[in-house]
LOPAVEX-268360 format. One record per residue (C-alpha): residue in one letter; z, y, x. Coordinates in steps of 0.5 Angstrom, whole numbers, padded with zeros to 4 digits, always signed. Layout:
BEGIN
AZYX;...
! end
This chain:
BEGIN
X+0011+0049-0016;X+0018+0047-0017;X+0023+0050-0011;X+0030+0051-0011;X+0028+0057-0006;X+0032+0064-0008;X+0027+0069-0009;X+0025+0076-0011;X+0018+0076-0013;X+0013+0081-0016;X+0009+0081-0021;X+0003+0080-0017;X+0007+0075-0013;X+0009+0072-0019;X+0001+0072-0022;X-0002+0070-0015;X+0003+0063-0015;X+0001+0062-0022;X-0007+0063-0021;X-0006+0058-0015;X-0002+0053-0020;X-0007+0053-0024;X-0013+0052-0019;X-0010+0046-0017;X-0007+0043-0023;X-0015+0045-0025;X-0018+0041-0018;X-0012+0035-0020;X-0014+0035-0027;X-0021+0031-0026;X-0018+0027-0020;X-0016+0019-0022;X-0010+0020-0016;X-0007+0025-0020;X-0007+0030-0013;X+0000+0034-0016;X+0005+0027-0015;X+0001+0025-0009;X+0001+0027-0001;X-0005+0025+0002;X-0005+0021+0009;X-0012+0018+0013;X-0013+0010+0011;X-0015+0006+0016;X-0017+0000+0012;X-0023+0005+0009;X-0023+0011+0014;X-0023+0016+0009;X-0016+0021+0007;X-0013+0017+0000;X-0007+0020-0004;X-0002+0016-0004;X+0002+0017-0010;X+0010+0016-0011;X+0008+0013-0019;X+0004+0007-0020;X+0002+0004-0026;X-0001-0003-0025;X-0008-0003-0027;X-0006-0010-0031;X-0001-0007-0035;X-0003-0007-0042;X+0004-0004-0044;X+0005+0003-0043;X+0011+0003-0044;X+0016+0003-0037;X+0011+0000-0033;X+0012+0005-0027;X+0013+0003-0021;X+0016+0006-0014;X+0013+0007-0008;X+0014+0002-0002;X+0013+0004+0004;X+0013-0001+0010;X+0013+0001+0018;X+0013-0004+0024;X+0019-0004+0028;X+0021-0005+0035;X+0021-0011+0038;X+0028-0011+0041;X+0028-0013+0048;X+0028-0006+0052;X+0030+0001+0051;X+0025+0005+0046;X+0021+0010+0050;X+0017+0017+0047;X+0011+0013+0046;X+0017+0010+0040;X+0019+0016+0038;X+0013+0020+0037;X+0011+0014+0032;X+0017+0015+0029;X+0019+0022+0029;X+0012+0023+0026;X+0012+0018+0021;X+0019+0020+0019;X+0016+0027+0017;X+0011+0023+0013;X+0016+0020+0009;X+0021+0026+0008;X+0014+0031+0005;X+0013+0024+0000;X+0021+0024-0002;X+0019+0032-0003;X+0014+0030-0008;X+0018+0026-0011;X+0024+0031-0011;X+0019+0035-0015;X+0016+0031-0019;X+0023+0029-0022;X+0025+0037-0023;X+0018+0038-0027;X+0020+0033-0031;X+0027+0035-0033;X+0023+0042-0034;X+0018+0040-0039;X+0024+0035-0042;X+0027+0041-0044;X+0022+0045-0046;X+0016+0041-0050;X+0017+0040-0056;X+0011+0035-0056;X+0013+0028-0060;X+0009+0024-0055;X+0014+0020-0050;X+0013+0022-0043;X+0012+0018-0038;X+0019+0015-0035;X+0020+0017-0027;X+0018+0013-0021;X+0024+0011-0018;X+0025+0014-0010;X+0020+0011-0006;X+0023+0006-0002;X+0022+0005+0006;X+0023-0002+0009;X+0022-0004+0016;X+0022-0010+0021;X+0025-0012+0027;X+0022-0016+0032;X+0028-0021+0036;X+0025-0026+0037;X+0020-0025+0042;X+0017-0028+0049;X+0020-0022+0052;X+0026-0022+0050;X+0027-0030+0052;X+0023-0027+0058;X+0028-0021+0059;X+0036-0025+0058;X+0033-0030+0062;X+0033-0025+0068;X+0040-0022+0065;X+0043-0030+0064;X+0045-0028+0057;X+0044-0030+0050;X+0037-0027+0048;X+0041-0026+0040;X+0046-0021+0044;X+0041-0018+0048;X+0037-0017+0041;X+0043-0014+0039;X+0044-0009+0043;X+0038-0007+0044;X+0037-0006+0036;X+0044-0002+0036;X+0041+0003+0042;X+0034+0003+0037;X+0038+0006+0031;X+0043+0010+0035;X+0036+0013+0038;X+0033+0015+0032;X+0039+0018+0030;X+0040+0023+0035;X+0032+0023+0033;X+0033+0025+0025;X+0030+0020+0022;X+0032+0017+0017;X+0034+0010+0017;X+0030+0005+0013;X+0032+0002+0006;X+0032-0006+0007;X+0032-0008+0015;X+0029-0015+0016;X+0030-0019+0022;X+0025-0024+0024;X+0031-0029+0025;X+0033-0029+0019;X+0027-0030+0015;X+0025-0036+0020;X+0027-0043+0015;X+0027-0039+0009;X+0020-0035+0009;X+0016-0036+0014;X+0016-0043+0016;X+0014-0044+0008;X+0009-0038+0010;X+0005-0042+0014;X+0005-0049+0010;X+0002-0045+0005;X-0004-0043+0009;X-0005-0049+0012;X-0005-0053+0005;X-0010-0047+0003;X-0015-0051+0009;X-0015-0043+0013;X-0010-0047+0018;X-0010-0053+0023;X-0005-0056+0028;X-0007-0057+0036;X-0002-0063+0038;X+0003-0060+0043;X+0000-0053+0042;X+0002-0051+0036;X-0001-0048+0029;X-0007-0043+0029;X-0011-0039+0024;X-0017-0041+0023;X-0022-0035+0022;X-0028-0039+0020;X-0025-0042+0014;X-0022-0036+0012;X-0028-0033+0012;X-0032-0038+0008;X-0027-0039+0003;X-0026-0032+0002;X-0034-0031+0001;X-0033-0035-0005;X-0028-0031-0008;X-0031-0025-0007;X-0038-0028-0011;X-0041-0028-0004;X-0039-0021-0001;X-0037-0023+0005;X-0029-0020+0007;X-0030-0021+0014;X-0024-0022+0018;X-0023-0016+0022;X-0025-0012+0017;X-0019-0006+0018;X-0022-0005+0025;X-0030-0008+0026;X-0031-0004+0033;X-0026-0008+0036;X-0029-0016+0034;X-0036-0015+0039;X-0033-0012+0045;X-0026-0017+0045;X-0027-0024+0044;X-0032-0029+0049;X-0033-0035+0049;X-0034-0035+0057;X-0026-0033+0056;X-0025-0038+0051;X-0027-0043+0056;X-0025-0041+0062;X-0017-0041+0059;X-0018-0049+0058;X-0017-0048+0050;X-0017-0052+0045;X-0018-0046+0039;X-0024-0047+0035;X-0026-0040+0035;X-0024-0035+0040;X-0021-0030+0034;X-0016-0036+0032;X-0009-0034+0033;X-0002-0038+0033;X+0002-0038+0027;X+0008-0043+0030;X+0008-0045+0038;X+0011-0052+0039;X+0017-0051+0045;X+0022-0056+0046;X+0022-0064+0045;X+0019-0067+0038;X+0025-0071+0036;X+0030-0064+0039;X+0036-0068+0042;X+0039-0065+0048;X+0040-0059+0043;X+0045-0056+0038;X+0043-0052+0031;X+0047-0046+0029;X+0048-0049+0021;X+0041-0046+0019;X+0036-0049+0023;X+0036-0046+0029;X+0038-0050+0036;X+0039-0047+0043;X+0037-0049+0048;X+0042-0045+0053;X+0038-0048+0059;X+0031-0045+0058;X+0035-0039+0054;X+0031-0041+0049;X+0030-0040+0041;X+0028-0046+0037;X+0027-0048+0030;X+0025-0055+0027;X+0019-0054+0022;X+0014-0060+0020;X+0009-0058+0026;X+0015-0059+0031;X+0020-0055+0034;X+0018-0048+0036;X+0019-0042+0033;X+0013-0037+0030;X+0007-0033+0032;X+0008-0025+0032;X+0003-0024+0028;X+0006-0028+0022;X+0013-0024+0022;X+0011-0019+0019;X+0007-0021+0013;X+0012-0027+0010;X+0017-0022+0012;X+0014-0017+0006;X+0012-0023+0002;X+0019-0025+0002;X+0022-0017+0001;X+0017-0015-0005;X+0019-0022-0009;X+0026-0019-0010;X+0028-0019-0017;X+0029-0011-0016;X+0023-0010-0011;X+0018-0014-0015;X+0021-0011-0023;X+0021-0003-0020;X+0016-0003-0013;X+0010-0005-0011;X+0008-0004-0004;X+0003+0000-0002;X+0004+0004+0005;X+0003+0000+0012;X+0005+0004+0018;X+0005+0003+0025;X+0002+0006+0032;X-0005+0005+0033;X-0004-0001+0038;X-0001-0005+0033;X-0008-0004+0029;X-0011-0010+0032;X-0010-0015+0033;X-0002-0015+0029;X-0005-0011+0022;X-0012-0014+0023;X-0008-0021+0022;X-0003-0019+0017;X-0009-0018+0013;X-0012-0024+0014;X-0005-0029+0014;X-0005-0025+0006;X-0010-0026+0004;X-0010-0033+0006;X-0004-0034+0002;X-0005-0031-0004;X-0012-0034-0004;X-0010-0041-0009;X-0006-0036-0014;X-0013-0032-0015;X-0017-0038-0014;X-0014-0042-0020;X-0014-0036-0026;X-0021-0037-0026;X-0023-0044-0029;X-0031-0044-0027;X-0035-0042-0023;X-0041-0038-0027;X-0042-0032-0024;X-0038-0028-0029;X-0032-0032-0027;X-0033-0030-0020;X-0034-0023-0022;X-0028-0023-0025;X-0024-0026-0019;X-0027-0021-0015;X-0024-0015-0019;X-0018-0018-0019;X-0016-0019-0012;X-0015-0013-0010;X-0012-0011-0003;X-0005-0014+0000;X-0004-0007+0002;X-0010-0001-0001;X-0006+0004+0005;X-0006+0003+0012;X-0002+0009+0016;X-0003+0010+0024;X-0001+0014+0030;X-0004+0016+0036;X-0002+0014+0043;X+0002+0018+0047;X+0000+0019+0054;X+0003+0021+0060;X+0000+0023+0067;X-0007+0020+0063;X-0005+0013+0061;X-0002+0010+0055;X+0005+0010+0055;X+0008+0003+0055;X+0014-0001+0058;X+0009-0006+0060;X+0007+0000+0065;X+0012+0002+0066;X+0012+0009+0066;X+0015+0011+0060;X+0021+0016+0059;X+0026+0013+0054;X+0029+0017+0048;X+0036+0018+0051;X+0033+0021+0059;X+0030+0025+0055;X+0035+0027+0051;X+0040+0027+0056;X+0036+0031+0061;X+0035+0037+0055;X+0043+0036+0055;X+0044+0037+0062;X+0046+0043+0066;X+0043+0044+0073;X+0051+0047+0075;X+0057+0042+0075;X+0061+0045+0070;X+0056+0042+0064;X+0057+0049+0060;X+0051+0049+0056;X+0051+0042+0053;X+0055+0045+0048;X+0051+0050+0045;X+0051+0050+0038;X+0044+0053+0037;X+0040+0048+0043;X+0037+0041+0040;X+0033+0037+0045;X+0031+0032+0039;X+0029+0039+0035;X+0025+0042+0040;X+0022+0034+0041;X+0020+0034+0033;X+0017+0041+0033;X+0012+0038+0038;X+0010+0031+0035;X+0010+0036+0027;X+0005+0042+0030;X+0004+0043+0037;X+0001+0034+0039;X-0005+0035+0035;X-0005+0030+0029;X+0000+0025+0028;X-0005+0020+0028;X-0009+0023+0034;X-0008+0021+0043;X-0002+0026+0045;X-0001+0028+0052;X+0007+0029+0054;X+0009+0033+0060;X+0017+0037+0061;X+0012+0043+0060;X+0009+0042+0054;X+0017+0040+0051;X+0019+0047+0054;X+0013+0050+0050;X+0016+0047+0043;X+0023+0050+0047;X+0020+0057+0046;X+0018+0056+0040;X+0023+0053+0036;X+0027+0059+0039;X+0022+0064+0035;X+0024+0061+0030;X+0032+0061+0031;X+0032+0068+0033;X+0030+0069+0026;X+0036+0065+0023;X+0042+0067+0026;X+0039+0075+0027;X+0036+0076+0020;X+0043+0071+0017;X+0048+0076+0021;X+0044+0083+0019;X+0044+0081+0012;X+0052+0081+0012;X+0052+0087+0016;X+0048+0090+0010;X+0051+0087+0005;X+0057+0092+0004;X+0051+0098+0005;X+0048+0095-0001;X+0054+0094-0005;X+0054+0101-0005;X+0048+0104-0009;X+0041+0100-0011;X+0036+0100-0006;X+0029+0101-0007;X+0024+0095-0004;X+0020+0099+0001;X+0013+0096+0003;X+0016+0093+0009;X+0020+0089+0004;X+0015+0088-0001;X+0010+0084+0006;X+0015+0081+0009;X+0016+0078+0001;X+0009+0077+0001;X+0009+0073+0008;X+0015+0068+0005;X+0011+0067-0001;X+0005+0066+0003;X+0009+0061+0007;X+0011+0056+0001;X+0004+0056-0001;X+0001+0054+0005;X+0006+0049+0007;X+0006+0046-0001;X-0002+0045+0000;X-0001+0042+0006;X+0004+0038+0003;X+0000+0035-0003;X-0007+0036+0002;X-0009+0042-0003;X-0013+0047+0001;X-0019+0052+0000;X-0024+0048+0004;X-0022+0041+0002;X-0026+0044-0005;X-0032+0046-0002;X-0036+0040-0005;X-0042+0043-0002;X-0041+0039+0004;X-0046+0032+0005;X-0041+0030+0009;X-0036+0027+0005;X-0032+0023+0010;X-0031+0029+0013;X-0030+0033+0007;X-0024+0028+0006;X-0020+0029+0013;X-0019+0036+0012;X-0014+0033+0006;X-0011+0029+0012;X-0003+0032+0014;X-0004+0038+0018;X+0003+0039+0022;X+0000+0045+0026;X-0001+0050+0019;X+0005+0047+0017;X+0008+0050+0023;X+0004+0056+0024;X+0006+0058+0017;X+0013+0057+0019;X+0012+0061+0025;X+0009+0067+0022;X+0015+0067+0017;X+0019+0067+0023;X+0015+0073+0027;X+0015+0078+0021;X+0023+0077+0020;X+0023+0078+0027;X+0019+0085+0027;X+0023+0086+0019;X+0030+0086+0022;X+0028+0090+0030;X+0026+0096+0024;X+0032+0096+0020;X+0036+0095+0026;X+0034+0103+0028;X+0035+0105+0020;X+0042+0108+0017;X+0039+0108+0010;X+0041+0104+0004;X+0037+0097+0005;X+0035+0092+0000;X+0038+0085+0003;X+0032+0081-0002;X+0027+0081+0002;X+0031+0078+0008;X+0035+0073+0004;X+0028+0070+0001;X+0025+0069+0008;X+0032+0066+0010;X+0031+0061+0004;X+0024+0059+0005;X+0024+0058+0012;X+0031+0053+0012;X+0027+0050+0005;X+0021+0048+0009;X+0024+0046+0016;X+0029+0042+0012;X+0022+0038+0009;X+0020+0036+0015;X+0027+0034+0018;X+0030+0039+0023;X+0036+0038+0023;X+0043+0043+0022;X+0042+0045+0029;X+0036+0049+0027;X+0036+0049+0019;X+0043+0053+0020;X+0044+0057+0025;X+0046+0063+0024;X+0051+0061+0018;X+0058+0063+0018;X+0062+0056+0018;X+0057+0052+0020;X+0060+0049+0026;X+0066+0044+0024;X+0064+0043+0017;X+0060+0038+0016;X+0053+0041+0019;X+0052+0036+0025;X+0057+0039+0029;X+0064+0037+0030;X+0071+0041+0031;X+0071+0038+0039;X+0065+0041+0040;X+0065+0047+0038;X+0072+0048+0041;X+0069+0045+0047;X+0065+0051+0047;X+0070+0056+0046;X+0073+0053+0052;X+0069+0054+0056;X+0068+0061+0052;X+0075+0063+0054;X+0075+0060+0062;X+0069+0064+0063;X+0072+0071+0061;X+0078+0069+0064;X+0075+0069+0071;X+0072+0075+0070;X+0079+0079+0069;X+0081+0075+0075;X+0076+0077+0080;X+0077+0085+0076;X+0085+0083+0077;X+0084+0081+0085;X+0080+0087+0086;X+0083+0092+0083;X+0090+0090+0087;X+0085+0090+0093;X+0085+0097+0092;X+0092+0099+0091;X+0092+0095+0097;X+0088+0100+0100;X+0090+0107+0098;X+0097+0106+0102;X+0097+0110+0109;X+0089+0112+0108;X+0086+0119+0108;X+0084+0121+0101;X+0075+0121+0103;X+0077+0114+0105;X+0081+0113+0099;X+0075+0116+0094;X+0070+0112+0098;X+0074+0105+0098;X+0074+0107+0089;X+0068+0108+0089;X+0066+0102+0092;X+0070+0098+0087;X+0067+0101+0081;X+0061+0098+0084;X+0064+0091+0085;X+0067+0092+0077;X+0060+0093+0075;X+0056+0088+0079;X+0062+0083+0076;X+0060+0085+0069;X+0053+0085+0070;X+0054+0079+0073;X+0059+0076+0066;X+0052+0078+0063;X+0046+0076+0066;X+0049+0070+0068;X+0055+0066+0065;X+0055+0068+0059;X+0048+0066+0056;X+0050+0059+0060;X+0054+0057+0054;X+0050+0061+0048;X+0051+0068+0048;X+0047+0075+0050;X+0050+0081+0051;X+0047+0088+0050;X+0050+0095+0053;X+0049+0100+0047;X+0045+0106+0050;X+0050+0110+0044;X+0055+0109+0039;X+0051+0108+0033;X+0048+0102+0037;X+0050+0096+0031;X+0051+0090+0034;X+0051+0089+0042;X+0051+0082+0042;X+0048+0075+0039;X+0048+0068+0039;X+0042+0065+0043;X+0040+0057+0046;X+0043+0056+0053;X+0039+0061+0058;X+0040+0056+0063;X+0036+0052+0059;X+0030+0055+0058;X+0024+0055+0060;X+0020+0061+0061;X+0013+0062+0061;X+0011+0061+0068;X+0014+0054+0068;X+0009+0052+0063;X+0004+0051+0069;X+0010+0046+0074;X+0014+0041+0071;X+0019+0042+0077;X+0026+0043+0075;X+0028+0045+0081;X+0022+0051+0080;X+0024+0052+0075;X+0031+0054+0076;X+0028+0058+0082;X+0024+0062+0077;X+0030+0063+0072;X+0034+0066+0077;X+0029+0071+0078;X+0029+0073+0072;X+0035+0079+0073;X+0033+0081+0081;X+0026+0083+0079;X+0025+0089+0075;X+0024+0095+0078;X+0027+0101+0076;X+0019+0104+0074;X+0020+0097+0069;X+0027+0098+0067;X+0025+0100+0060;X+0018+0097+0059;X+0022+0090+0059;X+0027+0086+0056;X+0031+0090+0050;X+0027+0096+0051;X+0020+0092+0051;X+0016+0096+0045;X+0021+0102+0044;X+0017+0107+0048;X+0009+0109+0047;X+0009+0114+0054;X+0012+0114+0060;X+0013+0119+0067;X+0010+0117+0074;X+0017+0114+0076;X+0018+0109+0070;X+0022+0114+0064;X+0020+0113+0058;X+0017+0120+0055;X+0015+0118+0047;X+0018+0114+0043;X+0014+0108+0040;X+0011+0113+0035;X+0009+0117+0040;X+0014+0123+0038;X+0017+0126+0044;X+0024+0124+0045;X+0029+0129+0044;X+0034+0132+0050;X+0039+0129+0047;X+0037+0121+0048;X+0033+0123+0055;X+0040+0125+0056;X+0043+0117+0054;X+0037+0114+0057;X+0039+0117+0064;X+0047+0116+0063;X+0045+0109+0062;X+0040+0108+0068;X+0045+0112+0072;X+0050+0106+0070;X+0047+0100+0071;
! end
């Protein structure tokens, strides 16, 4: 693989990468999708996992010369009516991690490339690059809902479409996803795509009018016209989700509903609304009139006034996309994604709305009909769209979350609600480190089970992801500043890597394998041929974000347990191993979407330089950094002149009993500056037990913010401020250096709780009991 990862590695590092190298390039060698260039999703349409490649050579190309084209992915978006909820962001966010490991391949395919240009000597051309993939997404701002929702409003429904649209893509960038390469909107595509759409479909005979009603799809038709394309194979409609079609349409419904459709699978392609002849209503120069009086939104089309169906949006939209001189010379579309309600019936009829349309241009490059002739029609009608990507619903309190249940949570409560604080003074919503968006993505990438599976959503499941993620952050901004620490002490002599450099090495390098077979759907198992289930077999090549995270997390803990062991050593120590671990975890979270909160902690001079985080910000936190110590010395100040107070005309017991009773007050204030105010805005302190003690503070997510363990079991916040705060008043002292910066240190202790053994099991010297009891005594 081709990495950007700086690393040091050893010989049998370097060989076990190669060996892995070439069992891929041995398994991708035989197989027609090239796995190397190609990522490996679930498709829908055959239910099986299928590569998806970021070149295509179109099969009808003869000449192999510049006929690579791009990926084109396309995504159904919001219909814009009200604010996008969780059940929204899930499909997005995992989608987006979907997209940014295509881009990856891409990125690599395009380094391979310039390699092998340097170095072969061959004179056969290589193949030109395929351009990035690009992705296009709709918008939905014509719609029921939206008249239905202005109306209540009493404003124009455009302008509400507007403002919700606007909220959507600031929604997804708080969110980081990426936004989409070509945005369409339904009300732009009206006159010059979609109403030419539907006359096509009708003159191909798989559409009729219903007068006053509107125009319909007629399934039956298209069924019977596309068995004579396909040489009597039947290409039922419903095809991209069968088990729906016996269990949602009856008769019965039909005809109790008093409709008119001649199958009861039928579906409207334009609605007739308004008058026939359109007086009493104004046009806007292209075609549309408002009627101000229904709120309503009307264009003029053969059949009457109306405006469209749903379901014929999205496929004149991508008709009319993909027929760009540049989409149509460098693209072909071959992704659809959506959320799994948008499966049927909207992509069932997407489909069918496709194949209706491009029914005549296949059905005319054949000039008889012999059954070789139909056979060649067959082969040359491929799929609209071979690749259809869906994922999971989200549920919460065990129902689908949807705004027409109204129990959904929107994307800005959840990110205001990780931005919140439960003290007036808001301290930690300006911590560097905490990202409610980061904590949302880590849970949607490995801890929500597959993207395309049912997810359950609950505050205490966010507050897992919480706690992970902070793993992972430990690691940044510890390893990032031990490395500085050591880098003078290595400038000094030429460290010799021990075997805890060489593990930690090898984890890195571990984590990079794992998460590229992820990436490019490679693993062990997936080559185990010997399984009789090959739909089976096949789903194990499915995007696996739960390995992907746990190898990340794995790096993570090792770095983690690396830095607490250098920390007690004062030998001269190799900062390689770290730095490779630190690249590799930043490479792969950046793959995956994380934003600068995460990908850069630790990093000097990230705040203010284009990482995210502006200078108002971070000056806001050290504001706040400086108001918090200015009102300790106060309190120290008011207390110390309370003592001077006091020693004037008092005895000398008095005067050492009141000094005593204010040294106890200085000690509560510190502890109190420690335990309580300082981790509100982001930072830990520890009391060094010595003066060989390296470092006595850190960087940490706002304390105030995290949920601890116990809170997993009751989403209450009030229950979990409760337990927050007693998290400092319930150690006793038989526990006080069995927790917290103690917990590991020491393997034996006495009945009363002070250690004996150091974590080795070596007895400690009287010199360290000796700091051990000056520091218990102190605090």
């Amino acid at each position: 693989s081709t990495n950007n990862t700086s690393s040091i590695m050893t010989r049998s590092f370097t060989n076990e990468a190669t060996y892995e190298r070439k069992q891929s390039s041995s398994s991708s060698s035989n197989n027609n999708n090239n796995n190397n260039n190609s990522i490996h999703l679930y498709d829908s349409l055959s239910q099986t996992c299928k590569a998806i490649p970021v070149a295509i050579i179109p099969q009808n190309d003869s000449d192999n010369t510049n006929t690579t084209k791009g990926i084109a992915w396309y995504t159904c978006g919001p219909t814009v009516y009200d604010s996008a909820h969780l059940g929204h962001a899930r499909t997005y966010v995992s989608l987006d991690i979907l997209q940014r490991c295509l881009l990856h391949v891409h990125k690599l395919q395009c380094l391979t490339s310039k390699s092998s240009t340097t170095t072969s000597t061959s004179s056969t051309p290589l193949s030109p690059l395929a351009p990035m993939p690009i992705f296009i997404m709709n918008i939905t701002n014509v719609d029921d809902k939206i008249l239905a929702r202005a109306k209540e409003r009493n404003i124009p429904p455009l302008e509400l479409a507007e403002c919700y649209e606007q909220e959507f893509w600031i929604d997804m960038d708080a969110l980081n996803v990426m936004r989409p390469s070509i945005v369409t909107r339904v009300t732009d595509h009206v006159e010059c795509s979609i109403i030419p759409y539907i006359q096509r479909i009708v003159d191909n005979g798989m559409a009729y009018r219903i007068l006053n009603d509107g125009v319909y799809f007629d399934v039956n038709k298209f069924e019977e016209l596309m068995s004579v394309v396909y040489s009597g194979r039947t290409n039922r409609y419903g095809k991209l989700a069968p088990g729906r079609m016996e269990t949602w349409f009856s008769w019965g419904m039909n005809q109790e509903n008093g409709s008119k459709k001649k199958d009861p699978r039928d579906f409207v392609l334009w609605k007739n609304r308004g008058s026939a002849s359109g007086s009493g209503s104004g046009t806007d120069g292209h075609g549309l009139n408002h009627d101000h009086e229904q709120q309503d939104l009307l264009w003029d089309s053969p059949w009457g006034k109306g405006r469209p169906g749903w379901h014929i949006e999205c496929s004149a939209m991508i008709e009319s996309t993909m027929q760009m001189d540049f989409m149509r010379d460098h693209y072909k579309l071959h992704v659809h994604a959506g959320g799994i309600d948008l499966k049927f019936p909207h992509h069932t009829n997407e489909i069918a709305q496709a194949e209706a349309y491009h029914y005549r241009r296949h059905n005319t490059q054949v000039g008889d009909g012999s059954d070789s002739n139909r056979d060649r029609q067959y082969e040359e009608m491929e799929e609209w769209i071979p690749h259809w990507v869906h994922t999971g619903h989200l549920h919460i309190d065990g129902l689908k979350m949807s705004k027409s249940l109204k129990n959904f949570i929107t994307i800005r409560e959840l990110l205001e609600e990780g931005e919140g604080n439960s003290e007036s003074d808001g301290s930690g919503s300006f911590n560097l480190l905490h990202s409610p968006a980061d904590d949302f993505r880590l849970w949607c990438l490995g801890l929500s089970g597959s993207y395309r599976g049912p997810a359950t959503y609950s505050k205490s499941r966010l507050a897992e992801a919480r706690v992970v993620r902070e793993k992972i952050v430990r690691f940044l901004v510890d390893g990032e500043q031990w490395r500085r620490g050591m880098g003078a002490v290595s400038c000094l002599s030429w460290p010799t890597l021990t075997e805890n450099d060489f593990d930690l090495m090898q984890q890195a390098n571990k984590c990079q394998m794992t998460c590229l077979k992820i990436i490019f759907g490679l693993d062990e198992k997936n080559l185990d041929n010997s399984s009789s289930n090959t739909r089976n077999r096949h789903d194990h090549l499915d995007f696996d974000g739960n390995s992907y995270l746990n190898a990340i997390i794995d790096l993570s803990d090792a770095g983690n347990k690396y830095i607490a062991a250098k920390s007690t050593s004062t030998n001269a120590t190799s900062t390689a191993a770290v730095v490779q671990a630190l690249n590799v975890l930043r490479e792969y979270l950046v793959i995956v979407g994380f934003s600068d909160k995460t990908v850069r902690a630790g990093i000097l001079g990230y705040a203010g330089s284009g990482g995210g985080i502006n200078h108002d910000e971070h000056n806001s936190q050290n504001g706040i950094f400086v108001d918090k110590l200015v009102n300790f010395r106060k309190a120290v100040r008011e207390l110390a002149l309370e003592q001077v107070k006091r020693r004037r005309g008092q005895s000398e017991d008095a005067d050492m009993h009141h000094n005593a009773d204010m040294a106890k007050n200085l000690l509560t204030l510190c502890d109190k500056l420690r335990d309580e105010d300082l981790p509100k805005v982001g930072i830990e302190i520890f009391d060094s037990v010595g003066q060989d003690s390296m470092s006595d503070w850190r960087f940490i997510i706002p304390r105030d913010m995290q949920h601890r363990d116990d809170t997993t079991t009751n989403d209450s916040p009030e229950s979990s401020q409760n337990h927050r705060g007693q998290v400092t008043n319930t150690i006793t002292e038989s526990n006080f250096f069995k927790v917290a910066r103690y917990e590991g240190q020491f393997s034996a202790f006495d009945v009363h709780g002070f250690p004996t053994h150091d974590a080795d099991g070596v007895e400690l010297s009287k010199r360290m009991i000796k700091k051990l009891l000056k520091f218990s005594t102190s605090t």
